[in-house]
C-alpha positions as CSV (number, residue, x, y, z in Angstrom):
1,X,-139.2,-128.4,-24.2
2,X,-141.4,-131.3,-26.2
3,X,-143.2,-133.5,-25.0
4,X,-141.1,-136.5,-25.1
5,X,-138.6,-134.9,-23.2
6,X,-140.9,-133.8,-20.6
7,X,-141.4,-138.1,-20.3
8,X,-138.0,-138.3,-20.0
9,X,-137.3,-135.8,-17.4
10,X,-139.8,-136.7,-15.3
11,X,-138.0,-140.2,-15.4
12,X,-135.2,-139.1,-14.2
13,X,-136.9,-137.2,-11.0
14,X,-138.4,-140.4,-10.0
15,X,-135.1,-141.4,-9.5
16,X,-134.6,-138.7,-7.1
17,X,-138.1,-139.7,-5.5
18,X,-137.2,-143.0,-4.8
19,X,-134.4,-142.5,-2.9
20,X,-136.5,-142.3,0.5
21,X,-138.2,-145.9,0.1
22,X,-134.8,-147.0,-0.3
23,X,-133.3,-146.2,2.7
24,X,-136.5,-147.2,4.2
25,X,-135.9,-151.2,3.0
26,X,-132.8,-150.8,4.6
27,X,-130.4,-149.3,2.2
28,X,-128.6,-147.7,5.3
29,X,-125.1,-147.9,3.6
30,X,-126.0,-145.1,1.2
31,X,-125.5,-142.6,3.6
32,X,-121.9,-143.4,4.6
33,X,-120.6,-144.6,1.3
34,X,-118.3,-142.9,-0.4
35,X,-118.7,-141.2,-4.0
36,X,-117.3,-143.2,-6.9
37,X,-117.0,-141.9,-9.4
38,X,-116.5,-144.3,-12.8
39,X,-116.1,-143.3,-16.1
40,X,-117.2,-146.0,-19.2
41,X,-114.0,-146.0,-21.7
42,X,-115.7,-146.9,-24.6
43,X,-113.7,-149.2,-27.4
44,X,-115.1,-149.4,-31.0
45,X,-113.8,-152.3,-32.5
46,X,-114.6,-152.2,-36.0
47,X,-114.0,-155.5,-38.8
48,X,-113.5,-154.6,-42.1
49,X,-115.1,-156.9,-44.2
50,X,-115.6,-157.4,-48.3
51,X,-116.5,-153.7,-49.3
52,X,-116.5,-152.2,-45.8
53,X,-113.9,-149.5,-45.2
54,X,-112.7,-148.0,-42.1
55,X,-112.5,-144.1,-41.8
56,X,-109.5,-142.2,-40.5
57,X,-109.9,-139.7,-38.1
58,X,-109.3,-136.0,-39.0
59,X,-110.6,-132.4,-38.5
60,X,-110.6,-131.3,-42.5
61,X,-113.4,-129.2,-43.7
62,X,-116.2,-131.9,-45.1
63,X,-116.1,-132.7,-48.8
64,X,-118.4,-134.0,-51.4
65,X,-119.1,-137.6,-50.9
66,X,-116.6,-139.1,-53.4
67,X,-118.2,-141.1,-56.0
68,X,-116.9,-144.1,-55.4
69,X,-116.7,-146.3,-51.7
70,X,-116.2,-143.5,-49.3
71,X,-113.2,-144.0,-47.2
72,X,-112.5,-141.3,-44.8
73,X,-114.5,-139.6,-42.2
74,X,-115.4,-136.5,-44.4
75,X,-116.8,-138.6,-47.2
76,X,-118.9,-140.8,-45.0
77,X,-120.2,-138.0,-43.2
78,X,-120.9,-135.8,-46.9
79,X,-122.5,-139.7,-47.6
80,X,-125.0,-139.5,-44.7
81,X,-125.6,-135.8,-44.8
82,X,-126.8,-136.2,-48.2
83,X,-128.8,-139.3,-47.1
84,X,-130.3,-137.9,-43.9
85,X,-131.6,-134.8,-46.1
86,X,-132.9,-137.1,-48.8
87,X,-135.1,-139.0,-46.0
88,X,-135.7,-136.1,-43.9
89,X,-137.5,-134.0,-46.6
90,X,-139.3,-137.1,-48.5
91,X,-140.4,-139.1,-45.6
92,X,-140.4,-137.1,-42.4
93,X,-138.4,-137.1,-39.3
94,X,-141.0,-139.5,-37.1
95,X,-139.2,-142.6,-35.4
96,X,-140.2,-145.0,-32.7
97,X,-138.8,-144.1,-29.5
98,X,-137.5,-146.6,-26.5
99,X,-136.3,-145.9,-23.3
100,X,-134.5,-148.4,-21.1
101,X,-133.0,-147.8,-17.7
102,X,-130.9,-151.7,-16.9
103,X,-129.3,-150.4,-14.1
104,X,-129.4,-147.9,-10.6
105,X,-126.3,-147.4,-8.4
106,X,-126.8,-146.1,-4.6
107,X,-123.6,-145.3,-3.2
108,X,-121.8,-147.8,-5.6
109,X,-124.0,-150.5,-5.6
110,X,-126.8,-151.8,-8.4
111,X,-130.1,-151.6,-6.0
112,X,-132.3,-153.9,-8.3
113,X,-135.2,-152.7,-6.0
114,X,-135.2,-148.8,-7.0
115,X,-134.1,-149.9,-10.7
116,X,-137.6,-151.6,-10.9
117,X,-139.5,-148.9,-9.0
118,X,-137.8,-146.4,-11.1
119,X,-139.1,-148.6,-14.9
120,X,-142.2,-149.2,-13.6
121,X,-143.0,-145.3,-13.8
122,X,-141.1,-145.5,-17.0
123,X,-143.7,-147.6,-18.8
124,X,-146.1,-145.8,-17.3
125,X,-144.6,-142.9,-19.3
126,X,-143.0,-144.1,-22.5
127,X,-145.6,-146.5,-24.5
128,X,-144.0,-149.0,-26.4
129,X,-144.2,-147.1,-30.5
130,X,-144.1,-143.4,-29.0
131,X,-142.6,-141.0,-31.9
132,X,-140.3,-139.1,-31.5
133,X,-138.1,-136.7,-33.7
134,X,-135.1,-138.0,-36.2
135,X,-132.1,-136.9,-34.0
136,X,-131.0,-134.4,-33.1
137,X,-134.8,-133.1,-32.9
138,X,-136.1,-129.3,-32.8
139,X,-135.7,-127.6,-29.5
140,X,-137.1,-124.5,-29.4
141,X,-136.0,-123.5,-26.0
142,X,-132.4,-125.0,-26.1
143,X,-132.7,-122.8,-29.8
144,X,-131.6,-125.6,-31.7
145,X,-133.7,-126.1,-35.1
146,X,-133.3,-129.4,-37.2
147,X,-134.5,-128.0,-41.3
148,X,-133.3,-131.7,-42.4
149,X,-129.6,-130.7,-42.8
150,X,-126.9,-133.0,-40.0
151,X,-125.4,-130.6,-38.0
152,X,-122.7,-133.2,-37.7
153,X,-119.1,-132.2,-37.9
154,X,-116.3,-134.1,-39.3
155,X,-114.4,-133.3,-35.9
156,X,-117.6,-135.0,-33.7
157,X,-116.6,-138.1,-35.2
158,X,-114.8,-141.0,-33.2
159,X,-114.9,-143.4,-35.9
160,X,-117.2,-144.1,-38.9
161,X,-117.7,-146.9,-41.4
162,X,-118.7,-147.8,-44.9
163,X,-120.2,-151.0,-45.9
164,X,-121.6,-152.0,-49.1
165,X,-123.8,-154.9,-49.2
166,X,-123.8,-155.8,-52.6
167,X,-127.4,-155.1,-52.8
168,X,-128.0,-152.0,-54.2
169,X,-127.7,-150.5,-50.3
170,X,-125.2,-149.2,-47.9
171,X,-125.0,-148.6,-44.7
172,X,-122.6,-146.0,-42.9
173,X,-122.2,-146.4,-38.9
174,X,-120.7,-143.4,-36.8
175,X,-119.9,-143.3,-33.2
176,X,-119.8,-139.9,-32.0
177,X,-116.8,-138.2,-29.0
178,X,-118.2,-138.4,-25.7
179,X,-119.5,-135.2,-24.0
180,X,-120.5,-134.0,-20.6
181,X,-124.0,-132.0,-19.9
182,X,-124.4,-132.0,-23.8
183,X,-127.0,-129.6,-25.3
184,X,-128.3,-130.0,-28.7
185,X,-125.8,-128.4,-31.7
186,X,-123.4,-127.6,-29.2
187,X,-121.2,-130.7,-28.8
188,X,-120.4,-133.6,-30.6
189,X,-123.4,-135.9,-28.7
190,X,-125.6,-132.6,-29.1
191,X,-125.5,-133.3,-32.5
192,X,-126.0,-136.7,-33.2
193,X,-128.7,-137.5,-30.9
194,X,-131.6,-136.1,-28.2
195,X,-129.8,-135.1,-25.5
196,X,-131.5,-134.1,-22.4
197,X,-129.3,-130.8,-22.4
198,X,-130.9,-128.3,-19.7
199,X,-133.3,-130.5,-19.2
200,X,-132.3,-132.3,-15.8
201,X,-132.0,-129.2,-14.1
202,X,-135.0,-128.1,-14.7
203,X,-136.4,-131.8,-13.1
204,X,-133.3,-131.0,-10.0
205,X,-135.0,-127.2,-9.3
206,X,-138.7,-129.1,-9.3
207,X,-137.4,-131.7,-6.5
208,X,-135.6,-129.4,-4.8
209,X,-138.7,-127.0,-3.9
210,X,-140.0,-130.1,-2.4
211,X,-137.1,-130.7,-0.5
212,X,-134.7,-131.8,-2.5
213,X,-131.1,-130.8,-0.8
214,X,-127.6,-130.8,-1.3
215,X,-125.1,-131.9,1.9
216,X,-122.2,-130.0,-0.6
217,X,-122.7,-127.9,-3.1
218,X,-125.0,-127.2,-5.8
219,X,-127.2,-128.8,-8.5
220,X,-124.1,-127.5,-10.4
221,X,-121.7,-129.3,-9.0
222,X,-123.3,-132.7,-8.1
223,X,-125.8,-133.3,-11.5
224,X,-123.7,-134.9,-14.2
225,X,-124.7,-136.5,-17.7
226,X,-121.3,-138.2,-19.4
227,X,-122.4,-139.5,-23.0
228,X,-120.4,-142.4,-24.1
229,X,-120.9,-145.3,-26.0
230,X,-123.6,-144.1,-28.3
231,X,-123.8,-144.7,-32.3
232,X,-126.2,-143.7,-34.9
233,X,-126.8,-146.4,-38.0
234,X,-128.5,-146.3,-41.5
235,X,-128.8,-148.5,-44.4
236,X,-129.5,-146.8,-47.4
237,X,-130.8,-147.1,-51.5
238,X,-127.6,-146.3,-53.0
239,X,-129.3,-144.8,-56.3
240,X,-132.0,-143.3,-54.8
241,X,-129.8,-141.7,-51.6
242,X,-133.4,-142.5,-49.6
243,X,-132.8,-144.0,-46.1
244,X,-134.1,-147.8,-45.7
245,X,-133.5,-147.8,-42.2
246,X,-132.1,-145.8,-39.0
247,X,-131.4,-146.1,-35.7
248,X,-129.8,-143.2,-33.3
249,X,-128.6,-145.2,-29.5
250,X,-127.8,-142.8,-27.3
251,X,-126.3,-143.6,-23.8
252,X,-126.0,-141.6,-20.8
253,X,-124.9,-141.9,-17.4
254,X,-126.8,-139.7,-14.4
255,X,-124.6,-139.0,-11.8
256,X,-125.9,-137.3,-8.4
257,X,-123.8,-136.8,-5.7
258,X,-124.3,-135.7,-2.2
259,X,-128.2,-135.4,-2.1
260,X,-130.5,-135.6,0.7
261,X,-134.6,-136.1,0.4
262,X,-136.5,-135.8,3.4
263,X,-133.8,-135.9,5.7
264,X,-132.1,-139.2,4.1
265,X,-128.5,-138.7,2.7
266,X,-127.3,-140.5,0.1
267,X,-123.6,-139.9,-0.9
268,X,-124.1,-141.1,-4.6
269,X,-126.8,-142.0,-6.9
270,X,-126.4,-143.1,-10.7
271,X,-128.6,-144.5,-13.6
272,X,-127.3,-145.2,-16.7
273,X,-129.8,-145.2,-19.0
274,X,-130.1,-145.9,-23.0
275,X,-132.4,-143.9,-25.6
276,X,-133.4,-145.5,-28.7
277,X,-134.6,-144.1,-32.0
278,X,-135.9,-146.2,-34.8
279,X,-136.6,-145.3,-38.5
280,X,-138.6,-147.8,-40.7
């Protein structure tokens, strides 16, 4: 597991940690409320402008990027494959990460209290220009290994654009399927972005040797991670193929259910939080 990811884990277990100074301020409605569950339907609404295209969706084996505007999914894909090589190779995969966690249900409800306990350890962890990996980055022990070449598939894609801006650039935007628990190369989020994968249940077995417990069930059954809503984005020298700029937004949504630290029950806990990658 890198380093970054290590940061971001140990996010995610403050979560966990702060559950017992909630209840302490009061929050005495966690324990009885019941789990809601809510799934984000995510809607990409895309315009088509002057030399922007729309790509349809479809599971055909990806072709050559065409040599004119590329129009469906498997020529904007061949289009940033070629693209993400190009910069991968020539420049290096280093990008400036950010972390941002807006919001932490208990039972339900935003607790604006635990959200700010919670981001307060996160910039402790995650200093503003951190580098990262271009996703999907090298992980070793999830035995994923990024040599430059998108593992991208033309059936990960939920929609993809084309847009060229007249200027001797491009840029191609793609919104990758949902997935659940994604791991790197294994699902459509897996490989677009820096998934946390196995990673949360490493954090859940840390807490739960110091007394982490489950009212029902398992870490198994009541640690989720639903991806949705997430893009990736890059603007490119249309001669050169050379990336001007990227940017890889991933969002995930933690839910735990049925937890209880030090005694203290809380039916449902949730944080949504966003990752963002940035290439200059």
């Amino acid at each position: 597991m890198n380093a970054k990811f290590k940061k971001i884990i140990a996010v995610l277990g403050a979560v966990a940690i702060v559950l017992s100074f909630a209840a302490c301020k009061g929050k005495k409605d966690d324990e009885t409320t019941t789990t809601e569950a809510t799934t984000a339907e995510t809607t990409e609404a895309t315009t088509v402008a002057d030399g922007e295209t729309t790509a349809a969706n479809g599971d055909a084996t990806t072709a050559a990027a065409a040599t004119s505007t590329p129009s469906t999914n498997a020529e904007i894909l061949a289009a940033f494959k070629e693209v993400y090589k190009n910069s991968y190779a020539k420049v290096g995969p280093n990008v400036a990460e950010e972390l941002i966690i807006p919001t932490i249900k208990i039972g339900g409800k935003e607790n604006s209290m635990v959200t700010g306990i919670v981001n307060k350890v996160k910039n402790s962890l995650v200093k503003p220009g951190d580098k990262g990996n271009m996703p999907p980055a090298t992980w070793t022990e999830q035995g994923f290994t990024n040599n430059g070449d998108s593992p991208l598939l033309e059936s990960d894609i939920k929609s993809a654009t084309y847009k060229d801006n007249g200027d001797g650039t491009a840029t191609i935007k793609i919104v990758p399927k949902a997935g659940t628990n994604s791991s790197r190369g294994k699902d459509p989020q897996g490989r677009a972005f820096n998934v946390l994968g196995s990673a949360i249940s490493t954090v859940v077995k840390s807490f739960e040797s110091s007394g982490l417990k489950w009212t029902e069930g398992d870490s198994n059954s009541n640690v989720t991670l639903n991806y949705d809503g997430g893009y990736l984005e890059i603007t490119y020298d249309t001669a050169t193929k050379m990336m001007k700029k990227g940017y890889w937004e991933m969002i995930v949504n933690v839910n735990v259910t049925n937890a209880s630290l030090i005694g203290i029950k809380v039916k449902s806990l949730g944080a949504t939080i966003t990752y963002k990658n940035t290439w200059n």
